[in-house]
PQR file of N, CA, C, O and H, with PARSE charges and radii, in Angstrom:
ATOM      1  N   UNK A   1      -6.276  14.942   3.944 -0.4000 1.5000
ATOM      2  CA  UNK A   1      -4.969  14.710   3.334 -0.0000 2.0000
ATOM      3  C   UNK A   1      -3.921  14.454   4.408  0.5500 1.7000
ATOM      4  O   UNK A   1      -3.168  13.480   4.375 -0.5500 1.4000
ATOM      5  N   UNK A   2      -3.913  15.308   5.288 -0.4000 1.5000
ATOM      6  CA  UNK A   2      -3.005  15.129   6.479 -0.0000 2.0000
ATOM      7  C   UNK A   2      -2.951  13.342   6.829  0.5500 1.7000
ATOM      8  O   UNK A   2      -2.013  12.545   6.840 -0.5500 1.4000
ATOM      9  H   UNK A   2      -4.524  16.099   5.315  0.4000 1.0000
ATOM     10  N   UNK A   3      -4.711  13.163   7.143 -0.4000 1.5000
ATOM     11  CA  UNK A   3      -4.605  11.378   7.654 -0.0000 2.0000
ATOM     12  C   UNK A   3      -3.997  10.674   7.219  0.5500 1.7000
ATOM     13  O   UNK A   3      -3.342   9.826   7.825 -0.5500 1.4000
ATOM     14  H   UNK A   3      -5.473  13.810   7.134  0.4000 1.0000
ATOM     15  N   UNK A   4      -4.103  10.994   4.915 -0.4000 1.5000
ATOM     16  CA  UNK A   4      -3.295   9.907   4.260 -0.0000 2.0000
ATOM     17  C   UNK A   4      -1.764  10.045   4.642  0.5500 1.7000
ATOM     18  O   UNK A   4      -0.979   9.098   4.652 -0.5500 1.4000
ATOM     19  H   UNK A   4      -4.635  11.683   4.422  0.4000 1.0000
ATOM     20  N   UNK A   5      -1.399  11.565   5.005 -0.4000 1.5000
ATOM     21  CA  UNK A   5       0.222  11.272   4.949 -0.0000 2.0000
ATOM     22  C   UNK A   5       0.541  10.786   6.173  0.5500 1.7000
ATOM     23  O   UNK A   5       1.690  10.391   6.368 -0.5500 1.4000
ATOM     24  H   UNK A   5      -2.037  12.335   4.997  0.4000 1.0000
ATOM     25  N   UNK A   6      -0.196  10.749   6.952 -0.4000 1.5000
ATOM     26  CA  UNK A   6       0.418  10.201   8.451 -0.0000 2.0000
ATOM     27  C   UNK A   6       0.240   8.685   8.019  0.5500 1.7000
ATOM     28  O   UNK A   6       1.187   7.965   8.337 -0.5500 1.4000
ATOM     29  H   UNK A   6      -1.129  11.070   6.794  0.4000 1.0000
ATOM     30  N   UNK A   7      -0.710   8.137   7.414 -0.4000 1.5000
ATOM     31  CA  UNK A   7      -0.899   6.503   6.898 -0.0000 2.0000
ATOM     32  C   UNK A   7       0.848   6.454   6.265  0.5500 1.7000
ATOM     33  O   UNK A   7       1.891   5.942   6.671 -0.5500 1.4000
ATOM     34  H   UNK A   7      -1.479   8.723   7.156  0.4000 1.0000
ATOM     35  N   UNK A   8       0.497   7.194   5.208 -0.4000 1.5000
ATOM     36  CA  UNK A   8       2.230   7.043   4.458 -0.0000 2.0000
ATOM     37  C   UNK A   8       3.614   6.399   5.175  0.5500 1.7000
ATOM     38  O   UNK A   8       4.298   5.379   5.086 -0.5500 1.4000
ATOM     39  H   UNK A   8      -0.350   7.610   4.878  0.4000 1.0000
ATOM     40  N   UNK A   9       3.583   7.575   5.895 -0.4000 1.5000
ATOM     41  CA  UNK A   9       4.574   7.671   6.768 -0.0000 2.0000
ATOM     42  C   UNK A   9       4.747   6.588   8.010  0.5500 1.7000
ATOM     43  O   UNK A   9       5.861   6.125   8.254 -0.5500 1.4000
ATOM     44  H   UNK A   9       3.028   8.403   5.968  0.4000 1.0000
ATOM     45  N   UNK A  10       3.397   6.154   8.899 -0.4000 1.5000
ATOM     46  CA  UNK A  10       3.548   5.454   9.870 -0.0000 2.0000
ATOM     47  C   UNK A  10       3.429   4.391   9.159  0.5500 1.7000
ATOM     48  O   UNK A  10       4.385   3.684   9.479 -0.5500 1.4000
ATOM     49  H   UNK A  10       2.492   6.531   8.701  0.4000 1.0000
ATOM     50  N   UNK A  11       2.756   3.816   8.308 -0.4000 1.5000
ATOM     51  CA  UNK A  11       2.617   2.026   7.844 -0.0000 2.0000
ATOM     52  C   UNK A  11       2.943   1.691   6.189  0.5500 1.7000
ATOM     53  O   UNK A  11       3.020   0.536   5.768 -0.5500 1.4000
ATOM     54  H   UNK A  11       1.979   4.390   8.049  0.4000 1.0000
ATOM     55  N   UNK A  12       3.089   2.700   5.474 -0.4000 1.5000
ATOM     56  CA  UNK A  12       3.508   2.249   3.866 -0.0000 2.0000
ATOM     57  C   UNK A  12       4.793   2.124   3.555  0.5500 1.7000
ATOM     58  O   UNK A  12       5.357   1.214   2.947 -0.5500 1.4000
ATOM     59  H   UNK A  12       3.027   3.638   5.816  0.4000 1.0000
ATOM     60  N   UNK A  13       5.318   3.339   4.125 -0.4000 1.5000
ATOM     61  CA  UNK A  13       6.408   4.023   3.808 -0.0000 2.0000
ATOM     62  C   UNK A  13       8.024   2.871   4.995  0.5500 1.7000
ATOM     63  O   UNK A  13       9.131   2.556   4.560 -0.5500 1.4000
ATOM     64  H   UNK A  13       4.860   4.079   4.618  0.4000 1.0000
ATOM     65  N   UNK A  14       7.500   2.603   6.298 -0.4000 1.5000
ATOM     66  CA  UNK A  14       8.111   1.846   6.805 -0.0000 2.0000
ATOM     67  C   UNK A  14       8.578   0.099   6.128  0.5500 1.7000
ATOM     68  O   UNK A  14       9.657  -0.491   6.073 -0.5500 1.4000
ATOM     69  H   UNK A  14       6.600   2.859   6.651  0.4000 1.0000
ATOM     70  N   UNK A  15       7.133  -0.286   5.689 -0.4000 1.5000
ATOM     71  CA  UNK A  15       6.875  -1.579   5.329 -0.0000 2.0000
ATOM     72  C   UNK A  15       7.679  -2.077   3.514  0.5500 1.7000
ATOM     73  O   UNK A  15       8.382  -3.052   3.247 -0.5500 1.4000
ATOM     74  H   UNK A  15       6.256   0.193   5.734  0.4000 1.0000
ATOM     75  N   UNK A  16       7.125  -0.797   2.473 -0.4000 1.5000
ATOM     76  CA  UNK A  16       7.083  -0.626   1.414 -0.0000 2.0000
ATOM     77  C   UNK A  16       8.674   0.232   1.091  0.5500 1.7000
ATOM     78  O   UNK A  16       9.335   0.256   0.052 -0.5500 1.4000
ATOM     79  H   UNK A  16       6.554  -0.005   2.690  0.4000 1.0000
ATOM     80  N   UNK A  17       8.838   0.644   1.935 -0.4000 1.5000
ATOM     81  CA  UNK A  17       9.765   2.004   0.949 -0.0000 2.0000
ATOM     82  C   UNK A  17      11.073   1.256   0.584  0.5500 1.7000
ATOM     83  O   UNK A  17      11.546   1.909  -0.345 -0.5500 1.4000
ATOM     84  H   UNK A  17       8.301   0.625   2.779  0.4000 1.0000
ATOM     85  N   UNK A  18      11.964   0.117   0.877 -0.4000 1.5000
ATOM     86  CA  UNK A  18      12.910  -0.486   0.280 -0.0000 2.0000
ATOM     87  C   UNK A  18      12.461  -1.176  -0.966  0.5500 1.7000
ATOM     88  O   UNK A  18      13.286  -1.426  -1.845 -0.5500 1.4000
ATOM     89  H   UNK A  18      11.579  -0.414   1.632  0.4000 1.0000
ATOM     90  N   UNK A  19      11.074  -1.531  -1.106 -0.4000 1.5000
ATOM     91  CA  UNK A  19      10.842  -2.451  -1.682 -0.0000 2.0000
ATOM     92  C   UNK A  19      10.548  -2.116  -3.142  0.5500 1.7000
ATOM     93  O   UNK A  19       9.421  -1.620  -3.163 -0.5500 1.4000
ATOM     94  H   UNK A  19      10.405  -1.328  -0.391  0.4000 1.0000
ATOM     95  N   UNK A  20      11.119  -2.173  -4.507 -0.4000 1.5000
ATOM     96  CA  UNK A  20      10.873  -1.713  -5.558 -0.0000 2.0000
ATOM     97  C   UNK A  20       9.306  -2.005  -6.002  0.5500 1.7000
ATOM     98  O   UNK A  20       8.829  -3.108  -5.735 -0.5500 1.4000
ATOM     99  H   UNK A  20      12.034  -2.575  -4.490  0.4000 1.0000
ATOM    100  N   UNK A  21       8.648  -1.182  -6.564 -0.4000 1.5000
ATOM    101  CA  UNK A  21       7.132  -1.398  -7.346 -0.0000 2.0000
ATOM    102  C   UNK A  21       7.256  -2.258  -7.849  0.5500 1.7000
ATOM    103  O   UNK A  21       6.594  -3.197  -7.407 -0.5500 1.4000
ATOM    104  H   UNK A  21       9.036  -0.286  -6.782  0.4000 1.0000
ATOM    105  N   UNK A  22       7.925  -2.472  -8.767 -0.4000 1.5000
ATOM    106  CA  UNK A  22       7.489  -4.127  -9.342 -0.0000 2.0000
ATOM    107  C   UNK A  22       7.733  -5.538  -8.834  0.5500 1.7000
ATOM    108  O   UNK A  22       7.290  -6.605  -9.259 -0.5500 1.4000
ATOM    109  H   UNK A  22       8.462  -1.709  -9.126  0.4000 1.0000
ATOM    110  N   UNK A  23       8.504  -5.292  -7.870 -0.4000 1.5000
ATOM    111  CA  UNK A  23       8.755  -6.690  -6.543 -0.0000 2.0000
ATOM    112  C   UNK A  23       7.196  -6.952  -5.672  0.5500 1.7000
ATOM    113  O   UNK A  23       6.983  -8.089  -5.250 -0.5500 1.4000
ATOM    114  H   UNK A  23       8.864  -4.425  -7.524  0.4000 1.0000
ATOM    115  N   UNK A  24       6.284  -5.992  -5.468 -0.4000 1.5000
ATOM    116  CA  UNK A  24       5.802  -6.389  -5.129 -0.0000 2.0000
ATOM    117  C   UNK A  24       4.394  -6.971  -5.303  0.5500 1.7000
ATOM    118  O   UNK A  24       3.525  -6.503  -6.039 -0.5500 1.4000
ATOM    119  H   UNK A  24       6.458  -5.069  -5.810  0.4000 1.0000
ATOM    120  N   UNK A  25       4.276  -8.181  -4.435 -0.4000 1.5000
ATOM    121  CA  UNK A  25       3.062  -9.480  -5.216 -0.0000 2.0000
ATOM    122  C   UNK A  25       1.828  -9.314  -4.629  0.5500 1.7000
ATOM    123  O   UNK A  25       1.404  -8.426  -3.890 -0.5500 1.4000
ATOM    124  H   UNK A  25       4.982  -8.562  -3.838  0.4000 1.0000
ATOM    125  N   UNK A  26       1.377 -10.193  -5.023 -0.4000 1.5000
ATOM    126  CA  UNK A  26       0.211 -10.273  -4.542 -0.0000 2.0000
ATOM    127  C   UNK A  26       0.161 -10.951  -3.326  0.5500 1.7000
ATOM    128  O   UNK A  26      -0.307 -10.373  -2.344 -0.5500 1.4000
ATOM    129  H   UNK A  26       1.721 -10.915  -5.624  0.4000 1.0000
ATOM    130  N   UNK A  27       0.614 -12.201  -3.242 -0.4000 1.5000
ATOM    131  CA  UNK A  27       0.808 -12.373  -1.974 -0.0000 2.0000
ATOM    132  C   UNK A  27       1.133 -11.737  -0.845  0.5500 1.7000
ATOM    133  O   UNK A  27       0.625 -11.883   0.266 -0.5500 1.4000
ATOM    134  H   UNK A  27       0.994 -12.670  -4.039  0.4000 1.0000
ATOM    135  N   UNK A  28       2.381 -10.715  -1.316 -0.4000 1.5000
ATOM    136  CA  UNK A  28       2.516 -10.030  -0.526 -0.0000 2.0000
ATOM    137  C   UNK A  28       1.734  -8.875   0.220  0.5500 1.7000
ATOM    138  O   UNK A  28       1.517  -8.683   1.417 -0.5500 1.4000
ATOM    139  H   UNK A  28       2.794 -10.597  -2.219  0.4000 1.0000
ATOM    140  N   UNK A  29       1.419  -8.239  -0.822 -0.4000 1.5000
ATOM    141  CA  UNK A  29       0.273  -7.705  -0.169 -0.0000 2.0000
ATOM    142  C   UNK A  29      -0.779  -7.891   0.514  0.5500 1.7000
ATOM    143  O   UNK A  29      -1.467  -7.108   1.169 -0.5500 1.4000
ATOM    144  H   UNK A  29       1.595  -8.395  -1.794  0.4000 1.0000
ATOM    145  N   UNK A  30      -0.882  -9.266   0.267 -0.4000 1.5000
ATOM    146  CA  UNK A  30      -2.194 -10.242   1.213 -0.0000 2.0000
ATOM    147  C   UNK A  30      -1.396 -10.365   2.640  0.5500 1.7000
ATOM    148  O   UNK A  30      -1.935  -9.958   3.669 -0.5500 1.4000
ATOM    149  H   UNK A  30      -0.324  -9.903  -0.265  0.4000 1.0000
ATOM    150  N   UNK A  31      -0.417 -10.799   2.649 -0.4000 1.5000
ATOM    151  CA  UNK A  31      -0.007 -10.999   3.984 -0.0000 2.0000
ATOM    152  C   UNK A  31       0.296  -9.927   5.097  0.5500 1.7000
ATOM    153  O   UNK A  31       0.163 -10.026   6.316 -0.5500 1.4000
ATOM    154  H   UNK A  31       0.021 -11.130   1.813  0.4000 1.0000
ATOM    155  N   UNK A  32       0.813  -8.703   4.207 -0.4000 1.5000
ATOM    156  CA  UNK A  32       0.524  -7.350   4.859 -0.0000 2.0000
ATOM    157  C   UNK A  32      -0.617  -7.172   5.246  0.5500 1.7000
ATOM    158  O   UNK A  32      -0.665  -6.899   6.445 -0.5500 1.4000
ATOM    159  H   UNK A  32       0.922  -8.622   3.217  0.4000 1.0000
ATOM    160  N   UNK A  33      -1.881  -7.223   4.573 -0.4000 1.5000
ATOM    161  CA  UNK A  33      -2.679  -6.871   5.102 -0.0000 2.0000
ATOM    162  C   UNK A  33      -3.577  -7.957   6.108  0.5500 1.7000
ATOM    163  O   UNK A  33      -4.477  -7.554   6.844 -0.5500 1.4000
ATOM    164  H   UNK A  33      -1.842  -7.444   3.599  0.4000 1.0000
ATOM    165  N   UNK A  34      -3.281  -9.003   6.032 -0.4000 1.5000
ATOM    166  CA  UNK A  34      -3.167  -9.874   7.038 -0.0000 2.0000
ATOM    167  C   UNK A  34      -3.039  -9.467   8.521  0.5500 1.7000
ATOM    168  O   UNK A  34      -3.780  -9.431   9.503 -0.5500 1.4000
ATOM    169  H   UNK A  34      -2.550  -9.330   5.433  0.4000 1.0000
ATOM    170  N   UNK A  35      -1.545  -9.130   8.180 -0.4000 1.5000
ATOM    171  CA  UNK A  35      -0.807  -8.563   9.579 -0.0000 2.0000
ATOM    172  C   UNK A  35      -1.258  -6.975  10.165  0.5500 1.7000
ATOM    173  O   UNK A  35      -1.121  -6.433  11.262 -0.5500 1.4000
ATOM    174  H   UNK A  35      -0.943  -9.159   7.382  0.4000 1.0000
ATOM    175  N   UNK A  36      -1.733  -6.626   9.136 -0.4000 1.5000
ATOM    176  CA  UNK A  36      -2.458  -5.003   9.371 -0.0000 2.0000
ATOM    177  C   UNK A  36      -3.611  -5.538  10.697  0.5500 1.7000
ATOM    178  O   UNK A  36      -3.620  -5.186  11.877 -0.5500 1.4000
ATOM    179  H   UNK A  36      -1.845  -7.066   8.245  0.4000 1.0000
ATOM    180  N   UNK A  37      -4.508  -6.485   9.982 -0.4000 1.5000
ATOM    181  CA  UNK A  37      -5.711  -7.242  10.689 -0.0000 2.0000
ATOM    182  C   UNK A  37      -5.705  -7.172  11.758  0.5500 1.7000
ATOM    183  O   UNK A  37      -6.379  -6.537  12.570 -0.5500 1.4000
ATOM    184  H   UNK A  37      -4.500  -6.771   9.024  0.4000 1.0000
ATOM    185  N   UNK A  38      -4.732  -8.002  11.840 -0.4000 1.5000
ATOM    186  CA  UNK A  38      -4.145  -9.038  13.223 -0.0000 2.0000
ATOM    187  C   UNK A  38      -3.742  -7.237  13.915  0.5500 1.7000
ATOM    188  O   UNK A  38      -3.155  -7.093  12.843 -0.5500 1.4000
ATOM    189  H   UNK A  38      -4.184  -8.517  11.180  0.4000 1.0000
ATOM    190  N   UNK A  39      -3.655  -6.652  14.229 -0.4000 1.5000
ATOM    191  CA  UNK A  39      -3.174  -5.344  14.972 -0.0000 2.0000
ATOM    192  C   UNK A  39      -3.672  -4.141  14.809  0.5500 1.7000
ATOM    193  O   UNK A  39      -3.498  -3.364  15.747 -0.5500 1.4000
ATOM    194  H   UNK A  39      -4.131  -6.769  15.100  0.4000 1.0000
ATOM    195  N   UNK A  40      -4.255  -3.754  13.863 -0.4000 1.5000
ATOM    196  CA  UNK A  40      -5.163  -2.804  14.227 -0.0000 2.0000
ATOM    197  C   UNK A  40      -7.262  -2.847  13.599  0.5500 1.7000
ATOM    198  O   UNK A  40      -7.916  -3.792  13.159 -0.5500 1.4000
ATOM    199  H   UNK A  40      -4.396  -4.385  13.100  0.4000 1.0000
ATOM    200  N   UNK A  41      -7.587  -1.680  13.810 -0.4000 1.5000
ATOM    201  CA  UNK A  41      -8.830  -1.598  13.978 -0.0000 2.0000
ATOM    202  C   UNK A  41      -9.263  -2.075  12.451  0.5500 1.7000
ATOM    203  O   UNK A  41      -8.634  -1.815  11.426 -0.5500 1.4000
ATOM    204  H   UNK A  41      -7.056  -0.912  14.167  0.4000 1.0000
ATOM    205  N   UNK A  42     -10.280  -2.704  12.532 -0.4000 1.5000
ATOM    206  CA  UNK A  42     -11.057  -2.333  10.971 -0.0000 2.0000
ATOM    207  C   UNK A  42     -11.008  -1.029   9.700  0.5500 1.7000
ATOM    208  O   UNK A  42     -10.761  -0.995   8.494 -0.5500 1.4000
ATOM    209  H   UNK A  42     -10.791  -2.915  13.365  0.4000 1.0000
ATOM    210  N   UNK A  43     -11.367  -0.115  10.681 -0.4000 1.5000
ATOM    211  CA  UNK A  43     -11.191   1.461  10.222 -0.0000 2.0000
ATOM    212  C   UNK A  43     -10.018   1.813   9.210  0.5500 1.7000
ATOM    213  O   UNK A  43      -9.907   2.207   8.049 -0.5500 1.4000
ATOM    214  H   UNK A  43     -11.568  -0.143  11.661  0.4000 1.0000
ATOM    215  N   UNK A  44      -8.801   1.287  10.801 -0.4000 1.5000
ATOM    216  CA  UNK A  44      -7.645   1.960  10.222 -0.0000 2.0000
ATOM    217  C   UNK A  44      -7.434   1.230   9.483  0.5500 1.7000
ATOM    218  O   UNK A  44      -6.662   1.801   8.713 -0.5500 1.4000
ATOM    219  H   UNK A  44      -8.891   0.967  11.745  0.4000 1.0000
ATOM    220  N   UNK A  45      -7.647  -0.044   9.031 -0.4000 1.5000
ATOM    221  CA  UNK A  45      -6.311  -1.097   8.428 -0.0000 2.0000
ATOM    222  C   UNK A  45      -7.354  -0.539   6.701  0.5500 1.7000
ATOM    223  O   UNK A  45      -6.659  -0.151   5.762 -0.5500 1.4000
ATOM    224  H   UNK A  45      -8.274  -0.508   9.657  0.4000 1.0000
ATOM    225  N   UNK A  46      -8.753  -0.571   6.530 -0.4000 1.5000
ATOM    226  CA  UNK A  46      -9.493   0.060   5.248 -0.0000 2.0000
ATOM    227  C   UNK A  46      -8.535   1.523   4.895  0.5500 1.7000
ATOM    228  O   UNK A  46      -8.154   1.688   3.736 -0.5500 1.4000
ATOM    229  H   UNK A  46      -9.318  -0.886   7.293  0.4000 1.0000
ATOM    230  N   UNK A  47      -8.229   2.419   5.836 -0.4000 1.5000
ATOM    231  CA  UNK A  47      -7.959   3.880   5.323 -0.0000 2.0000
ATOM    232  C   UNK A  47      -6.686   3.623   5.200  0.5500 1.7000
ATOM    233  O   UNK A  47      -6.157   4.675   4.841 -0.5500 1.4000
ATOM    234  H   UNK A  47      -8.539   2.285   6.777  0.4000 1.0000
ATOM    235  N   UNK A  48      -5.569   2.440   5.348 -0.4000 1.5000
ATOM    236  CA  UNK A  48      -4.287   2.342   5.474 -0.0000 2.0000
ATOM    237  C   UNK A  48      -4.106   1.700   3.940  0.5500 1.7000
ATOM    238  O   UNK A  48      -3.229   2.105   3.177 -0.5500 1.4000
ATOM    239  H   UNK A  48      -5.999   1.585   5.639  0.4000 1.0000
ATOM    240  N   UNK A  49      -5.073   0.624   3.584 -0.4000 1.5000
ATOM    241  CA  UNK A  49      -5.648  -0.206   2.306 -0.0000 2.0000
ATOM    242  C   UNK A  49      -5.630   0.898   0.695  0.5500 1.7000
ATOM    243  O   UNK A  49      -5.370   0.828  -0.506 -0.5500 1.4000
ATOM    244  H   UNK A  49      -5.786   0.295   4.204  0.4000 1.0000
ATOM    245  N   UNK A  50      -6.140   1.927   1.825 -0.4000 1.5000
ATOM    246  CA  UNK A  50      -7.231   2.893   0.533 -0.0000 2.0000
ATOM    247  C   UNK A  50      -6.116   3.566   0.146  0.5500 1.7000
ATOM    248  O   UNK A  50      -5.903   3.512  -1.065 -0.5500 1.4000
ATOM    249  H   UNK A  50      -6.351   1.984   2.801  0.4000 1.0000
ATOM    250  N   UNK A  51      -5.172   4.314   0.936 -0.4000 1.5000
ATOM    251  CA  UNK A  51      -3.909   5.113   0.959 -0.0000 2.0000
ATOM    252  C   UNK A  51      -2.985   3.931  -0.002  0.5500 1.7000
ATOM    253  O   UNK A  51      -2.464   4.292  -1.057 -0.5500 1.4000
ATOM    254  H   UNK A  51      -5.345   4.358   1.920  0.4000 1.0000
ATOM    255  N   UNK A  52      -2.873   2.661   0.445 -0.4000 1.5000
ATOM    256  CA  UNK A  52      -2.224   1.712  -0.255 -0.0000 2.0000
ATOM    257  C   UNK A  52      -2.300   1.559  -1.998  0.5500 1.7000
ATOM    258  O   UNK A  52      -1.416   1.632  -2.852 -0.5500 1.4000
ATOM    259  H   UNK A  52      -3.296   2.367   1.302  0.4000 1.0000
ATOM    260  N   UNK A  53      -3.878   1.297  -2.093 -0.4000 1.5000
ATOM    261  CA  UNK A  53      -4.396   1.118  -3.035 -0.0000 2.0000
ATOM    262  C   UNK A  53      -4.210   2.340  -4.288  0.5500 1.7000
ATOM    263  O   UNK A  53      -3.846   2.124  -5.444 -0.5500 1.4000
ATOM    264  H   UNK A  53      -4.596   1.237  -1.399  0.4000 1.0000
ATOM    265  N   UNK A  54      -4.527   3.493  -3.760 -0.4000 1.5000
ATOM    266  CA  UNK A  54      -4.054   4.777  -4.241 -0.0000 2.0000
ATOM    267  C   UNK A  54      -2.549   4.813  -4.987  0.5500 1.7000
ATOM    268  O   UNK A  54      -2.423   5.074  -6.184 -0.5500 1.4000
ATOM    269  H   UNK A  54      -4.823   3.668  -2.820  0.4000 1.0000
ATOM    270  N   UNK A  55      -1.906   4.638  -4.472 -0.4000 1.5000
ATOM    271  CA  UNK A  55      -0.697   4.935  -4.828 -0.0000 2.0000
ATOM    272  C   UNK A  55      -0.129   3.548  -5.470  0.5500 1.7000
ATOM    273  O   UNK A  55       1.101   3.571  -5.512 -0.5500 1.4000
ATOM    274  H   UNK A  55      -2.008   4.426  -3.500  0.4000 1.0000
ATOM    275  N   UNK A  56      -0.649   2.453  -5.935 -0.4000 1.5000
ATOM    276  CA  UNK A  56      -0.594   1.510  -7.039 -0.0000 2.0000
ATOM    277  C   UNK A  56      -1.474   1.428  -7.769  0.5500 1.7000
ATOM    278  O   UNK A  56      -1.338   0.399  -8.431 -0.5500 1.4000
ATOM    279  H   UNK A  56      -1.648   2.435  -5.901  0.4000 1.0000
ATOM    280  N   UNK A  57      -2.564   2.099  -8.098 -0.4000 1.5000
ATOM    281  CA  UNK A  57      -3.369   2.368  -9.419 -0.0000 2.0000
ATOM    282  C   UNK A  57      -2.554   3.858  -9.700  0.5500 1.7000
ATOM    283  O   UNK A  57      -3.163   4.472 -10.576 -0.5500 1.4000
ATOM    284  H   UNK A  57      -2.674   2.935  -7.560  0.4000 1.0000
ATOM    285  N   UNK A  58      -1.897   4.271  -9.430 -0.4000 1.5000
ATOM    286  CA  UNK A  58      -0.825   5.568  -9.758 -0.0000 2.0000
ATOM    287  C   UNK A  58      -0.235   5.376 -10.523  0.5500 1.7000
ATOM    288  O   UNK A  58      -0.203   6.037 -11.561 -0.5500 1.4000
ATOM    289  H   UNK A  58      -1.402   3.773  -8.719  0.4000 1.0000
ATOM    290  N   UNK A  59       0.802   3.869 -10.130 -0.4000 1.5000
ATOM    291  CA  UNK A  59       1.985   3.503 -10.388 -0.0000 2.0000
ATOM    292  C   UNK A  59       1.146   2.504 -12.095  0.5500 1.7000
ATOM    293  O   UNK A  59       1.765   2.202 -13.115 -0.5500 1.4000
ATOM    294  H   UNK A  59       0.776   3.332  -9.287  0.4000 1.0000
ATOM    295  N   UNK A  60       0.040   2.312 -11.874 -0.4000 1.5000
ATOM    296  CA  UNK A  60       0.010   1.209 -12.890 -0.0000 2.0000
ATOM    297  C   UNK A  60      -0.769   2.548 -14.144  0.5500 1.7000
ATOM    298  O   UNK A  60      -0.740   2.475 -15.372 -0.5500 1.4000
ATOM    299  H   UNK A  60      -0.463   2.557 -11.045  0.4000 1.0000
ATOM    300  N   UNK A  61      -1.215   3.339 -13.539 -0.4000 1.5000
ATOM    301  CA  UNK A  61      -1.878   4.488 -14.340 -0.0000 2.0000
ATOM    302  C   UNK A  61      -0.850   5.529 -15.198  0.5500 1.7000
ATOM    303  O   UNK A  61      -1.317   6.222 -16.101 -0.5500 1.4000
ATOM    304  H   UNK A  61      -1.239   3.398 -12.541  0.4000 1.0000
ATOM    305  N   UNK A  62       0.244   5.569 -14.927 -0.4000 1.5000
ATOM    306  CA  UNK A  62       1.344   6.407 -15.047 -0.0000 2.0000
ATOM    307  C   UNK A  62       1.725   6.259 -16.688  0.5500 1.7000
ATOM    308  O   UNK A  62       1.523   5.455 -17.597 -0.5500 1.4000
ATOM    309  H   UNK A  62       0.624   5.005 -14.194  0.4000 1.0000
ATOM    310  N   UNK A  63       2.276   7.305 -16.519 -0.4000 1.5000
ATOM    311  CA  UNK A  63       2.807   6.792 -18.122 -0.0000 2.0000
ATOM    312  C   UNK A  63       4.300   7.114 -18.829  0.5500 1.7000
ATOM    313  O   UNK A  63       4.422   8.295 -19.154 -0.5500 1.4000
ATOM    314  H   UNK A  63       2.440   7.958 -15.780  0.4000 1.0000
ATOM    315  N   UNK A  64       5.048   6.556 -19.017 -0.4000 1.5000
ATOM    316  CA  UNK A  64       4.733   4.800 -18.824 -0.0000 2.0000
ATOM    317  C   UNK A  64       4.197   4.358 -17.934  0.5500 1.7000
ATOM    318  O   UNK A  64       3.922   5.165 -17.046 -0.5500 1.4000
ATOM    319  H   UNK A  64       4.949   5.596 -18.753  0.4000 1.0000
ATOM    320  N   UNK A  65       3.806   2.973 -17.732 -0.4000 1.5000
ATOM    321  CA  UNK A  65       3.508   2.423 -16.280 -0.0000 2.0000
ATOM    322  C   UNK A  65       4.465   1.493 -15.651  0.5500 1.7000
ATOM    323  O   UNK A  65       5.108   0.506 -16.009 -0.5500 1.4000
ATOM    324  H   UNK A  65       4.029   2.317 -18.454  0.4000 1.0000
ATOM    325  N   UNK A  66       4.288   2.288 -14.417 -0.4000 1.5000
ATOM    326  CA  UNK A  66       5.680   1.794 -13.003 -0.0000 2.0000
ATOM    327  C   UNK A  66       5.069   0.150 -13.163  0.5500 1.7000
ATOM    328  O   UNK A  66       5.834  -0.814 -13.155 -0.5500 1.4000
ATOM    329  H   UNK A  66       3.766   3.090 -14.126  0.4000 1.0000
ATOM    330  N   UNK A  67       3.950   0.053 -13.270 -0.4000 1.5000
ATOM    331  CA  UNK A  67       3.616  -1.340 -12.682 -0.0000 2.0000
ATOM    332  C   UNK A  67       2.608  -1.949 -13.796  0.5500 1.7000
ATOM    333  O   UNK A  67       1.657  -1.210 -14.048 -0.5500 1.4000
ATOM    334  H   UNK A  67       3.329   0.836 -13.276  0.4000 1.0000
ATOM    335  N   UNK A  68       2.642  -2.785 -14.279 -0.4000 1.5000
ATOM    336  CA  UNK A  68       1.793  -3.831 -15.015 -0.0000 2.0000
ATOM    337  C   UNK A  68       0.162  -3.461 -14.501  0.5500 1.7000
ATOM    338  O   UNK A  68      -0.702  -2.786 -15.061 -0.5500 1.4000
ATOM    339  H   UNK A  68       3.414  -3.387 -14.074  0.4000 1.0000
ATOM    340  N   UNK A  69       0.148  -4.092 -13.395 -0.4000 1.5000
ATOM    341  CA  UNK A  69      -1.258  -4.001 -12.489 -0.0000 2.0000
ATOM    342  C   UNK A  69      -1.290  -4.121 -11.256  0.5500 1.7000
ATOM    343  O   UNK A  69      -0.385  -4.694 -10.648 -0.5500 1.4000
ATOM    344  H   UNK A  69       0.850  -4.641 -12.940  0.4000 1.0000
ATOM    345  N   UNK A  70      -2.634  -3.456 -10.501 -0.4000 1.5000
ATOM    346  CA  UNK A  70      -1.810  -3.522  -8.821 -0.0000 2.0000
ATOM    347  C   UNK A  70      -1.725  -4.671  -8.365  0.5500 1.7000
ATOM    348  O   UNK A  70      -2.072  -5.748  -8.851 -0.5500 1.4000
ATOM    349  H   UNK A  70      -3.369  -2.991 -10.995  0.4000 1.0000
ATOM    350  N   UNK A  71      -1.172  -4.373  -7.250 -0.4000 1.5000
ATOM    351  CA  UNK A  71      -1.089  -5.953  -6.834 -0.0000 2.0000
ATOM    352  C   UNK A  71      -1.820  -6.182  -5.702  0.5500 1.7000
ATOM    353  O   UNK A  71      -1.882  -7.316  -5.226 -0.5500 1.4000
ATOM    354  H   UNK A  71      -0.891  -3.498  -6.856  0.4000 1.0000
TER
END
């Protein structure tokens, strides 16, 4: 748990946290993780993904739901 919140904090939370849940696309998220690629390891950029991924099947699971579907 500790790993995910340090993910949070060092790469979601910087990138994501202005950005309202439903602003964000698909594209966008492709290009983030693009740029994840391009700079770090395989490893991290999957456990940074998974932490990602987590917390928008949340938002689309919720109820109501924050989000349509992830993106």
């Amino acid at each position: 748990i500790n790993h995910y919140r340090k993910i949070l904090r060092a790469q979601i939370w910087p990138h994501w946290g202005s950005t309202p849940l439903v602003e964000i696309t698909t594209h966008q998220s492709k290009a983030w993780k693009n740029s994840l690629e391009a700079t770090y390891s395989a490893t991290y950029v999957r456990d940074i993904l998974k932490v990602f991924g987590m917390l928008m099947d949340d938002a689309v699971d919720h109820r109501p739901p924050l989000l349509p579907a992830s993106p």
